[in-house]
VEXPA-267056 format. One record per residue (C-alpha): residue in three letters; x, y, z. Coordinates in nm, 4 decimals, padded with zeros to 6 digits. Example, Ala and Ser with C-alpha at 12.3 -4.5 7.8 and 13.67 -1.06 7.14 Angstrom:
["ALA", [01.2300, -00.4500, 00.7800]];
["SER", [01.3670, -00.1060, 00.7140]];
***
This chain:
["UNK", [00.1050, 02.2325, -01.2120]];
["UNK", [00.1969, 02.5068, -01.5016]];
["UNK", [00.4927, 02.6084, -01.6739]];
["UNK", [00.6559, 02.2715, -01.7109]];
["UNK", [00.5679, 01.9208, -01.9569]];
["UNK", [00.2950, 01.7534, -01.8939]];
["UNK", [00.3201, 01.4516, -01.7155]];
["UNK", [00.1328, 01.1189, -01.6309]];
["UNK", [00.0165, 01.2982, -01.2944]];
["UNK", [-00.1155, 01.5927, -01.4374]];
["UNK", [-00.2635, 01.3367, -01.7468]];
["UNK", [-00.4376, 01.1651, -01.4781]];
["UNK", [-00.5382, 01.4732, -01.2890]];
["UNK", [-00.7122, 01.6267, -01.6131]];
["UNK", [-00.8685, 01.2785, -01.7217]];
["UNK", [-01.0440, 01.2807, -01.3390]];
["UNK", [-01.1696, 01.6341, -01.4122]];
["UNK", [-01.3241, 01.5602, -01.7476]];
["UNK", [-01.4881, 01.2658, -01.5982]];
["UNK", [-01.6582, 01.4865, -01.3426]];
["UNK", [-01.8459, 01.6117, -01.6735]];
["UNK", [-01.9246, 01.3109, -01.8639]];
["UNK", [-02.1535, 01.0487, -01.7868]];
["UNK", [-02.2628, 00.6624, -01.8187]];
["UNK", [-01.9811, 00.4319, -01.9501]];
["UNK", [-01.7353, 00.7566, -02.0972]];
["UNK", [-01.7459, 00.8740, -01.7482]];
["UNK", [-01.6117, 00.5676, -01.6248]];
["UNK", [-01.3970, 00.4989, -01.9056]];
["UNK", [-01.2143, 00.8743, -01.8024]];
["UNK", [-01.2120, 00.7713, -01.4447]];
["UNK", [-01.0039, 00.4511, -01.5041]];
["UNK", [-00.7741, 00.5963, -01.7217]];
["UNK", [-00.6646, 00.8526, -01.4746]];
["UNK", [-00.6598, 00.5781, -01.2349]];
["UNK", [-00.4486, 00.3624, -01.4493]];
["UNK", [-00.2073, 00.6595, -01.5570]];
["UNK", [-00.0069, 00.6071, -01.1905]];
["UNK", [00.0392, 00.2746, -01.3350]];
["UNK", [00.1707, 00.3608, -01.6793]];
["UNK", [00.5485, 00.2497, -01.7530]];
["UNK", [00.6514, 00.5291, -01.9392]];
["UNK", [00.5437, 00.8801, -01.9760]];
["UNK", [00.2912, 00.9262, -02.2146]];
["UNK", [00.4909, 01.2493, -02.3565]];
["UNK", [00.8098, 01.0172, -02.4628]];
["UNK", [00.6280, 00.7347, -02.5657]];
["UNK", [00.4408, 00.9685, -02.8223]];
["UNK", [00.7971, 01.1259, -02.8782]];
["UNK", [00.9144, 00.7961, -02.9540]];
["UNK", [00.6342, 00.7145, -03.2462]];
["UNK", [00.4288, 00.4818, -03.0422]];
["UNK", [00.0751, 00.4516, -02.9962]];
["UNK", [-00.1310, 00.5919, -02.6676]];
["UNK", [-00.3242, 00.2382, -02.6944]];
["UNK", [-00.0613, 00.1015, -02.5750]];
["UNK", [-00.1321, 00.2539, -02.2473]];
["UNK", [-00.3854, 00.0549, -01.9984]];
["UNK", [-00.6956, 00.1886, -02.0298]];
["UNK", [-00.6461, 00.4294, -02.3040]];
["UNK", [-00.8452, 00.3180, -02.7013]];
["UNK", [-00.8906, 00.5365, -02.9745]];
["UNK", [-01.0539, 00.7911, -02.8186]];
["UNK", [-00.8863, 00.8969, -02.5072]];
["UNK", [-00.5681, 00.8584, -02.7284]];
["UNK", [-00.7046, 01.1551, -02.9149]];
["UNK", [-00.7912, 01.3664, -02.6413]];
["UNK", [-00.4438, 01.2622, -02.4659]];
["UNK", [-00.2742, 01.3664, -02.7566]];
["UNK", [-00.4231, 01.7094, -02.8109]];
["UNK", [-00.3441, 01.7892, -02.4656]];
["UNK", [00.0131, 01.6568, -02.5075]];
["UNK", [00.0508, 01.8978, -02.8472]];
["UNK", [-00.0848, 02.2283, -02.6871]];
["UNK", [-00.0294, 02.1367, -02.3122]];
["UNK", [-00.3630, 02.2902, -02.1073]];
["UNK", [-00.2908, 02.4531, -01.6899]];
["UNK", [-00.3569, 02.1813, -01.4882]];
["UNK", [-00.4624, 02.2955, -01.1228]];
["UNK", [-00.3839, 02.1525, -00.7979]];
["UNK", [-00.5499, 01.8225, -00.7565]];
["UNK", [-00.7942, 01.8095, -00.4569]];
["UNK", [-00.6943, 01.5992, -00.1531]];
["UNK", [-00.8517, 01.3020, -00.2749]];
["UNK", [-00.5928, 01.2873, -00.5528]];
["UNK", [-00.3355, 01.4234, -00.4004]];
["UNK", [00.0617, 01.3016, -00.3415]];
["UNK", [00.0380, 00.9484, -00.5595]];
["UNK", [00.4136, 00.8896, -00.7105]];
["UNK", [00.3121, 00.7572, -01.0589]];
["UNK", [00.5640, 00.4721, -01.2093]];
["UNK", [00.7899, 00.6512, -01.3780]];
["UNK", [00.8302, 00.9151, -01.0931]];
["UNK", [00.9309, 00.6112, -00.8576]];
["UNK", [01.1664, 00.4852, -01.1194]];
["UNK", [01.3287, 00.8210, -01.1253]];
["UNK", [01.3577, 00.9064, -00.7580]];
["UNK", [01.5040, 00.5311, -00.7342]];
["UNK", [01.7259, 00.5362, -00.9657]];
["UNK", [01.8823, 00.8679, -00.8047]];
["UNK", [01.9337, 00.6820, -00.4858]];
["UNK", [01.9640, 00.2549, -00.6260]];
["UNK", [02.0311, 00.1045, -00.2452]];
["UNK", [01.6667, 00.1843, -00.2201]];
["UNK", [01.6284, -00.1044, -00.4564]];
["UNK", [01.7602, -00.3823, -00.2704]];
["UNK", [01.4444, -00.4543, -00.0631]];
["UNK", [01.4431, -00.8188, 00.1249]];
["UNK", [01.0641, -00.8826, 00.0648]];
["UNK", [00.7546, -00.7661, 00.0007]];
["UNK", [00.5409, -00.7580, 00.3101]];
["UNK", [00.1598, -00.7555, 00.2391]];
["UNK", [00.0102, -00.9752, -00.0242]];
["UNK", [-00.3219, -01.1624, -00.0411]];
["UNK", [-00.3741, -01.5367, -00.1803]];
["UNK", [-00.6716, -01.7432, -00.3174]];
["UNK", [-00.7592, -01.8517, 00.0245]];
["UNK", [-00.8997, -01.5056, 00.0718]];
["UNK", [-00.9515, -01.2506, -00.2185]];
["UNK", [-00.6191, -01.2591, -00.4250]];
["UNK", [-00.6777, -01.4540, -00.7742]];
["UNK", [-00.3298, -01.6711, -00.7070]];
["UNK", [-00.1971, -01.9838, -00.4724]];
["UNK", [00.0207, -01.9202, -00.2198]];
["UNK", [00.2879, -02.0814, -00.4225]];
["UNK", [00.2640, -01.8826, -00.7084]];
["UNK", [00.3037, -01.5653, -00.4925]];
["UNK", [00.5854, -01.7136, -00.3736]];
["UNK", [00.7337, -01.8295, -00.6804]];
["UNK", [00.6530, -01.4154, -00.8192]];
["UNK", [00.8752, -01.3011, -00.5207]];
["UNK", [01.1159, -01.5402, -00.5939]];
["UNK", [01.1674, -01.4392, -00.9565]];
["UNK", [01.2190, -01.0412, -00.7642]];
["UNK", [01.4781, -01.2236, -00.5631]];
["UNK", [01.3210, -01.1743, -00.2260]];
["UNK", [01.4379, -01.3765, 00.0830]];
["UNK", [01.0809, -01.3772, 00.2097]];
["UNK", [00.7245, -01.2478, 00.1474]];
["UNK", [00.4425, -01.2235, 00.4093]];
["UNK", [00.1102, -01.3578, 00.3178]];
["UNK", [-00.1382, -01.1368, 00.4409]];
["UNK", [-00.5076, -01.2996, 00.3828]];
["UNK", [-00.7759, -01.1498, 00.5176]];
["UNK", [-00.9534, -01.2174, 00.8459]];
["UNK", [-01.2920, -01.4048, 00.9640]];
["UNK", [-01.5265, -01.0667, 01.0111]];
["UNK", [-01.4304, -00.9161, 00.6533]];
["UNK", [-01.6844, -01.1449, 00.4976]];
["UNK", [-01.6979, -00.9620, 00.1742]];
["UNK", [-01.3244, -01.0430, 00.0842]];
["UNK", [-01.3402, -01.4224, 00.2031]];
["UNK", [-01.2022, -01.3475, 00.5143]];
["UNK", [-01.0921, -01.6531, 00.6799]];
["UNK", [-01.1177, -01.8049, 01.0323]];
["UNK", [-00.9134, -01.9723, 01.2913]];
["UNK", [-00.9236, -02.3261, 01.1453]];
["UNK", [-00.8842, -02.2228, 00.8117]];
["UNK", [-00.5779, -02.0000, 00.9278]];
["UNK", [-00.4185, -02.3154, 01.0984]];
["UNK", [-00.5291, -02.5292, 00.7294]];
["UNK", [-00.3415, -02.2487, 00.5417]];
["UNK", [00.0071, -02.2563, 00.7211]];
["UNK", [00.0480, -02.6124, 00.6722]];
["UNK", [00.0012, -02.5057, 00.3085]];
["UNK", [00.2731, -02.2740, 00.3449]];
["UNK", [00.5164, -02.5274, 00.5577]];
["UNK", [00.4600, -02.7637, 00.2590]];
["UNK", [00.5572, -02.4706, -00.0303]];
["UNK", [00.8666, -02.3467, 00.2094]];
["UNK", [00.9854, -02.7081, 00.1917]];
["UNK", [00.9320, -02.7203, -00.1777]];
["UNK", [01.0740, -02.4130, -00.2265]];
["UNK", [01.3640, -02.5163, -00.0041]];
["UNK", [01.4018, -02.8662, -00.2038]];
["UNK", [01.4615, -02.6913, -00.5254]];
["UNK", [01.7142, -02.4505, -00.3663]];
["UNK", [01.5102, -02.1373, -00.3836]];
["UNK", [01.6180, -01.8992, -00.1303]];
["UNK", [01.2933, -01.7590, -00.0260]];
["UNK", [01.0791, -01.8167, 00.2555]];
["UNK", [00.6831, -01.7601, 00.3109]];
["UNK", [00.5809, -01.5964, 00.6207]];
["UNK", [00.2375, -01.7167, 00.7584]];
["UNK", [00.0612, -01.3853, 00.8443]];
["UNK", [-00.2610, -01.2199, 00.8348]];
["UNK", [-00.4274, -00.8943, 00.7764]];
["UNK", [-00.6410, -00.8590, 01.1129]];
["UNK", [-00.9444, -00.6702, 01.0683]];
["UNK", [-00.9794, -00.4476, 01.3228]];
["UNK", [-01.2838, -00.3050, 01.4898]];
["UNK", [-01.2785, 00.0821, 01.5798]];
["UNK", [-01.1759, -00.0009, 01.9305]];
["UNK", [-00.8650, -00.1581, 01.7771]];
["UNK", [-00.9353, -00.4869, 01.8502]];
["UNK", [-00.8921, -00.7763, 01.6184]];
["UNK", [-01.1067, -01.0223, 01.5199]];
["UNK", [-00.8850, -01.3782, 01.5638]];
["UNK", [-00.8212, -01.5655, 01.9049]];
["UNK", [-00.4815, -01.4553, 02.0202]];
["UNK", [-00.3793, -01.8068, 02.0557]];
["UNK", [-00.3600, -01.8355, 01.6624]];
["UNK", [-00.1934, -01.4826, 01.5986]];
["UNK", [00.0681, -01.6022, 01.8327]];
["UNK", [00.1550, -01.9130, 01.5714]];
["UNK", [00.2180, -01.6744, 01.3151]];
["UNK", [00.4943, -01.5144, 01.1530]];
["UNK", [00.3530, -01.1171, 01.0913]];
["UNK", [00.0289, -00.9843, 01.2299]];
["UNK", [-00.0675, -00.6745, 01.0346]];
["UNK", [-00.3141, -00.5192, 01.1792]];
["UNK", [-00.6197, -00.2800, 00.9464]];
["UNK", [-00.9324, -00.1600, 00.9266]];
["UNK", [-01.2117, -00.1792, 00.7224]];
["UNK", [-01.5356, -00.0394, 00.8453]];
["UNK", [-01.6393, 00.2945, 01.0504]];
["UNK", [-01.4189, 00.4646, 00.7581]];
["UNK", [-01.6657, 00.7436, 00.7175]];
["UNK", [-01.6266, 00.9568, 01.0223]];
["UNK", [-01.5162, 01.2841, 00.9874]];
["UNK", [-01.3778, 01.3553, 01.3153]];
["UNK", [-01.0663, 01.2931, 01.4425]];
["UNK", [-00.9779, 00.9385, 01.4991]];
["UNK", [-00.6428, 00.9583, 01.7039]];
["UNK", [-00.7476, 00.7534, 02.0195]];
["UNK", [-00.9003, 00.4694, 01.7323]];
["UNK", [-00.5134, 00.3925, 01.5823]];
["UNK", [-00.3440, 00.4531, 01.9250]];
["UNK", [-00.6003, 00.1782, 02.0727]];
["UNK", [-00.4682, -00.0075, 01.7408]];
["UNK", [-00.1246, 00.0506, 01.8256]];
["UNK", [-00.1340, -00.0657, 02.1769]];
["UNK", [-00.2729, -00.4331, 02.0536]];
["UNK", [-00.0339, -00.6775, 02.1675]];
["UNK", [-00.1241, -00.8883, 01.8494]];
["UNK", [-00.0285, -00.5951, 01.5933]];
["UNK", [00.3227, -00.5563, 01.4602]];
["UNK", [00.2238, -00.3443, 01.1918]];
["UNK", [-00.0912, -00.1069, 01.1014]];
["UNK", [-00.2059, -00.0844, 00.7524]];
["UNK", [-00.2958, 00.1211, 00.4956]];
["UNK", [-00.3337, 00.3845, 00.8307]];
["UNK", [-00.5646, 00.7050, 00.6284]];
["UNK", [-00.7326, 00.4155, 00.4798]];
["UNK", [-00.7628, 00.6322, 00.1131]];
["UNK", [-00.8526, 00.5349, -00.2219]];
["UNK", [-00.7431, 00.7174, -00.5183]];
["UNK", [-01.0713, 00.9528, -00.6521]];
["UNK", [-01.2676, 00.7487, -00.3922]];
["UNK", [-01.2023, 00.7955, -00.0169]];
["UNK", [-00.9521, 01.0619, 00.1683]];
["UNK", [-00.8966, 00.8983, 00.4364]];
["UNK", [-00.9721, 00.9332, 00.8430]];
["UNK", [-00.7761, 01.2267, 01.0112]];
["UNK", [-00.6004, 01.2214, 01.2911]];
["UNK", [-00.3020, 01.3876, 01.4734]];
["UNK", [-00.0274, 01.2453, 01.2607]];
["UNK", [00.2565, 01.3483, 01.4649]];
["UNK", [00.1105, 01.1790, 01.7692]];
["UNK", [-00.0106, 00.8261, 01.5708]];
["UNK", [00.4010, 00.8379, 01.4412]];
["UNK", [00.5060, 00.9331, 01.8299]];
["UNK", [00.3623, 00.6065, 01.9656]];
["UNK", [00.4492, 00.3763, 01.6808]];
["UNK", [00.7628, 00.4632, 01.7660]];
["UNK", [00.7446, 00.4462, 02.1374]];
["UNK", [00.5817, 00.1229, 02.1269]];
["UNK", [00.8601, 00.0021, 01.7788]];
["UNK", [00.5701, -00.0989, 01.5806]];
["UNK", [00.5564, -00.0202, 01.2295]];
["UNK", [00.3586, 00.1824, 01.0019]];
["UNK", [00.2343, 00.0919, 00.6577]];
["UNK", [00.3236, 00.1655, 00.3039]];
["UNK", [00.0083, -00.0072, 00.1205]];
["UNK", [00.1670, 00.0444, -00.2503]];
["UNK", [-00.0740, -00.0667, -00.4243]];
["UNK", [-00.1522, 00.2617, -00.6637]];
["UNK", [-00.4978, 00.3680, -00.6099]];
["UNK", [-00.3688, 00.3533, -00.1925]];
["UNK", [-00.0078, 00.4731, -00.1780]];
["UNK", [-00.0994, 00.4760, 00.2257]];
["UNK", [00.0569, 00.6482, 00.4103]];
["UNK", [00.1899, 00.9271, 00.1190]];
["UNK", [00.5018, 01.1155, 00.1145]];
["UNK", [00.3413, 01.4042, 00.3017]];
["UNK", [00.3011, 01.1762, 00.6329]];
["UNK", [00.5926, 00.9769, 00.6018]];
["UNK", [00.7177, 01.2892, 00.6765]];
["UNK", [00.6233, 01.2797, 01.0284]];
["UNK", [00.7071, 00.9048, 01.0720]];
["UNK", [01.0512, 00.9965, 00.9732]];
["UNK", [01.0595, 01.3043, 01.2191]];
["UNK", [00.9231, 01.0476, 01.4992]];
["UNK", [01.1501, 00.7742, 01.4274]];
["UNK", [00.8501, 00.5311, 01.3739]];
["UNK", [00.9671, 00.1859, 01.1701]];
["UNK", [00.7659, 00.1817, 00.8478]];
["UNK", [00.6574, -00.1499, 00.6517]];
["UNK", [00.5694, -00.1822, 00.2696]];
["UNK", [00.3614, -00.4338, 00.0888]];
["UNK", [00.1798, -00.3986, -00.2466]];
["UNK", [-00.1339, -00.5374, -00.1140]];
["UNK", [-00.0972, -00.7881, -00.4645]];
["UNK", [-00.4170, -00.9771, -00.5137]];
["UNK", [-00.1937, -01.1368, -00.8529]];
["UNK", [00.1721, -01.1811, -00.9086]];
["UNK", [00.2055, -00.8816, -01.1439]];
["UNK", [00.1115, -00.6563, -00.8844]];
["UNK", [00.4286, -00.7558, -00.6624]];
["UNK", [00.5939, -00.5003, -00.8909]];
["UNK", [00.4591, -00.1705, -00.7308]];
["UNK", [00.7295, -00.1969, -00.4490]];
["UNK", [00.8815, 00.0795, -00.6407]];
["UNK", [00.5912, 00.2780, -00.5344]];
["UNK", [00.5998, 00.2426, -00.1622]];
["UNK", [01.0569, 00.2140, -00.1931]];
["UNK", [01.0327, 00.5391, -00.3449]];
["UNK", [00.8004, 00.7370, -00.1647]];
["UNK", [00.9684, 00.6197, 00.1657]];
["UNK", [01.2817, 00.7587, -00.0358]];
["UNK", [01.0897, 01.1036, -00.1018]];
["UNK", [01.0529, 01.1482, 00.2572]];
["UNK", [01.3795, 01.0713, 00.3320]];
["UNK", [01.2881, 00.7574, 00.5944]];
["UNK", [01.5990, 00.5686, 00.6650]];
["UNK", [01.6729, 00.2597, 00.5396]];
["UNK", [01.7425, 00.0812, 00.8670]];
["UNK", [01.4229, 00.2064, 00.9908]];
["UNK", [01.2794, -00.0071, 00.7061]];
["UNK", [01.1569, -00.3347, 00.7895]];
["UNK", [01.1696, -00.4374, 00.3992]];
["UNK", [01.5416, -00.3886, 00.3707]];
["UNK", [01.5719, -00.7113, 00.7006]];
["UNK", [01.6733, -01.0438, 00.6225]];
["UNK", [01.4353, -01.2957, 00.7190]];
["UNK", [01.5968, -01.3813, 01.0374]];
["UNK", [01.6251, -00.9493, 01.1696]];
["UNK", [01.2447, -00.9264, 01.0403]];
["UNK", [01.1717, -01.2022, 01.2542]];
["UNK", [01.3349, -01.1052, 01.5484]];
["UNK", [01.1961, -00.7669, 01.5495]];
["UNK", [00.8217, -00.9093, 01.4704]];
["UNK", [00.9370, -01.1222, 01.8429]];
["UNK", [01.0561, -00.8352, 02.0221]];
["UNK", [00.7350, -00.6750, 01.9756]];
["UNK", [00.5488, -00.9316, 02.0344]];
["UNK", [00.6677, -00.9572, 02.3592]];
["UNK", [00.6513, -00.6277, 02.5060]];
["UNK", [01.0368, -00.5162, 02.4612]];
["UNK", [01.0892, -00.2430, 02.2783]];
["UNK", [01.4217, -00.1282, 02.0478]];
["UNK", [01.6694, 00.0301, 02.2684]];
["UNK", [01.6248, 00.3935, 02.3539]];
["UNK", [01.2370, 00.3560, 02.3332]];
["UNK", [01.0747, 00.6675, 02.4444]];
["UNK", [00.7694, 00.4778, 02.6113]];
["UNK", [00.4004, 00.4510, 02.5225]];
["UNK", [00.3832, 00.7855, 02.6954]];
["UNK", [00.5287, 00.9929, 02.3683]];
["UNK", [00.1829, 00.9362, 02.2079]];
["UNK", [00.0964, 01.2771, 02.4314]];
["UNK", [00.2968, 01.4908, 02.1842]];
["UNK", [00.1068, 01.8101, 02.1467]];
["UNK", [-00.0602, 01.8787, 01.8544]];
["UNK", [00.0220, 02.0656, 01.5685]];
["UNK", [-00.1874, 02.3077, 01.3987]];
["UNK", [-00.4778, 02.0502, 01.4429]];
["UNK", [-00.5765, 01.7064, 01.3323]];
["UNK", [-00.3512, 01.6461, 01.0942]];
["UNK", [-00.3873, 01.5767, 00.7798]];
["UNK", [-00.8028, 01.5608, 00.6799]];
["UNK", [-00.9825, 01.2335, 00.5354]];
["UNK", [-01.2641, 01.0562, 00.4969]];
["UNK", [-01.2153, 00.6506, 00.4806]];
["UNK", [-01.2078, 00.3876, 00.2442]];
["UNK", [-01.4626, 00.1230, 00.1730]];
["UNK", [-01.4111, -00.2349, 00.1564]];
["UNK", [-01.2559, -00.4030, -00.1757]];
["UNK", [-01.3740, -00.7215, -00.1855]];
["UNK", [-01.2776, -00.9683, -00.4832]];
["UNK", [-01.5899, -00.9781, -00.6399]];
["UNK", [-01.6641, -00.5863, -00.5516]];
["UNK", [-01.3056, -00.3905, -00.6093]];
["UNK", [-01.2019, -00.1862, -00.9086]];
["UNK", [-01.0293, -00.4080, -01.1259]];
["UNK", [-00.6396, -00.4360, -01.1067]];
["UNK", [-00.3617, -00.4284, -01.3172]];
["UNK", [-00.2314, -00.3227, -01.6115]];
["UNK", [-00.1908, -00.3600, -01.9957]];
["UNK", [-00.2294, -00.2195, -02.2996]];
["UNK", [-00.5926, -00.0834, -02.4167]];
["UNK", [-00.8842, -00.1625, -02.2686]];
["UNK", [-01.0337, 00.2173, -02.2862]];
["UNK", [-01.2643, 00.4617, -02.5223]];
***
């Protein structure tokens, strides 16, 4: 990362390194400033050119200003970040890459997004009301399941208690002429056999199942069968956050990439873009091999507020990067395609020219794919805190 200006990336890739020799509440005031630099609206470089203030930046104060601004005035080398954080698009990087190809930008909805009635910190309504303002047709509503206690996962009952909530907000929404629907769905948690953790009787009321997991994240072996089992759930239109990484935290699980892709396709399920920026999940580098396989792809920010609806732009523009297709795009449906496809799967037929379940048996190549370790659970009370804003640093 030499020989060229020094960007947000490589800001947040030498903040992470420093932190590595600090300690106590510096350390972690390094550590979330590199987090938060993916987040940052402008490079630091031109707002500095531009006369303003590195406090303006989220968490950036007085002193990390300083030490961001001597390495803006005599630019250090900044090496190859390790895998852990590796291929994250920072803000204005998505911005740019969209704004080379705009269609990218006309996204019908934002499909994962969690609500007070698990571990988000806003009503369904006002999530609704945020995706409005983006001019969505639709967003999914993706609270979490019974088993993932720590995040207020929530159970049958309360899953039948929320969609006459969300009946009650469409017709709302409806009355006042807004042209945006809520779709009742769920992020299953999944057990390592793939298997979720609702009776199939209330996954089959709902509009989107998106199927993820949460726990068994710290094997180190490969976990192909695990997301092919996951796959092959009748329940599941859509696996999440698949490497299951955190930014500076957890790698991810590996697998063979090209075969997970092979029978997402085969089977016309679709494969997650969790945009939220310490995830980016999957990352340009696999979406590679989704594209190659012809596998649909789904993004969601994973917003736990309204403000967070806006990283789209990450997830649009890394599925730009790696040159995925619009059409094969389930963000770029209307409401009524979305929920056609979301019925197709769920009964067994698959798109037209379907290879099979069987395509799952592609060889490997050169190995396991790309190598992780897992992510741990983010639970309201528990996860790194979100969003941005000015300040709040050393």
């Amino acid at each position: 990362m030499s020989g060229s200006p020094l960007r947000n990336d490589g800001i947040a890739e030498l903040l992470a390194i420093e932190s590595e020799e600090r300690e106590g509440h510096v350390r972690r005031a390094y550590r979330r400033a590199s987090r938060r630099a993916f987040t940052w609206p402008v490079e630091a470089a031109d707002l500095v050119a531009g006369g303003d203030s590195l406090t303006e930046l989220a968490g950036v104060g007085p002193f990390l200003a300083r030490r961001i601004r001597a390495w803006l005035d005599d630019p250090p080398w900044v090496p190859e970040p390790p895998e852990i954080r590796r291929d994250f698009l920072t803000v204005p990087r998505a911005a740019a890459i969209l704004a080379a190809e705009p269609q990218r930008r006309t996204a019908r909805g934002d499909l994962q997004m969690h609500s007070t009635w698990s571990d988000g910190t806003a009503s369904v309504e006002e999530m609704a009301r945020a995706g409005a303002a983006l001019g969505y047709s639709h967003v999914a509503v993706t609270d979490h399941s019974r088993t993932l206690r720590i995040a207020g996962g929530i159970d049958e009952a309360e899953l039948e208690a929320q969609g006459g909530e969300i009946a009650g907000v469409n017709r709302a929404l409806a009355a006042e002429g807004a042209r945006i629907r809520v779709l009742h769905s769920v992020e299953l948690n999944l057990s390592p056999a793939g298997e979720g953790d609702l009776d199939p009787a209330a996954l089959a009321r709902l509009d989107l199942v998106l199927g993820s997991f949460h726990s068994a994240l710290r094997r180190t072996d490969d976990q192909t069968a695990r997301y092919a089992a996951a796959l092959r759930n009748p329940h599941v239109h859509v696996l999440g956050h698949p490497r299951g990484r955190i930014y500076d935290h957890r790698v991810g699980l590996r697998a063979d990439w090209r075969a997970v892709c092979a029978e997402a396709a085969a089977l016309d399920k679709a494969l997650e873009i969790d945009a939220y920026p310490d995830r980016q999940d999957l990352n340009v580098e696999l979406l590679e091999e989704a594209r190659a396989a012809g596998a649909r792809i789904s993004i969601g920010t994973d917003a736990h507020a309204p403000g967070e609806l806006a990283y789209l732009d990450l997830g649009l523009a890394a599925a730009a990067a790696a040159g995925v297709p619009r059409e094969r795009i389930l963000n770029y449906l209307d409401t009524d395609e979305l929920l056609a496809w979301a019925e197709r799967v769920r009964s067994g037929r698959r798109r037209p020219g379907g290879r099979g379940p069987g395509a799952a048996k592609t060889p490997e190549r050169g190995g396991a794919g790309v190598s992780s370790r897992a992510e741990g659970v983010r639970g309201a009370k528990r996860r790194p805190r979100r969003g941005g804003g000015g300040g709040g640093g050393i």
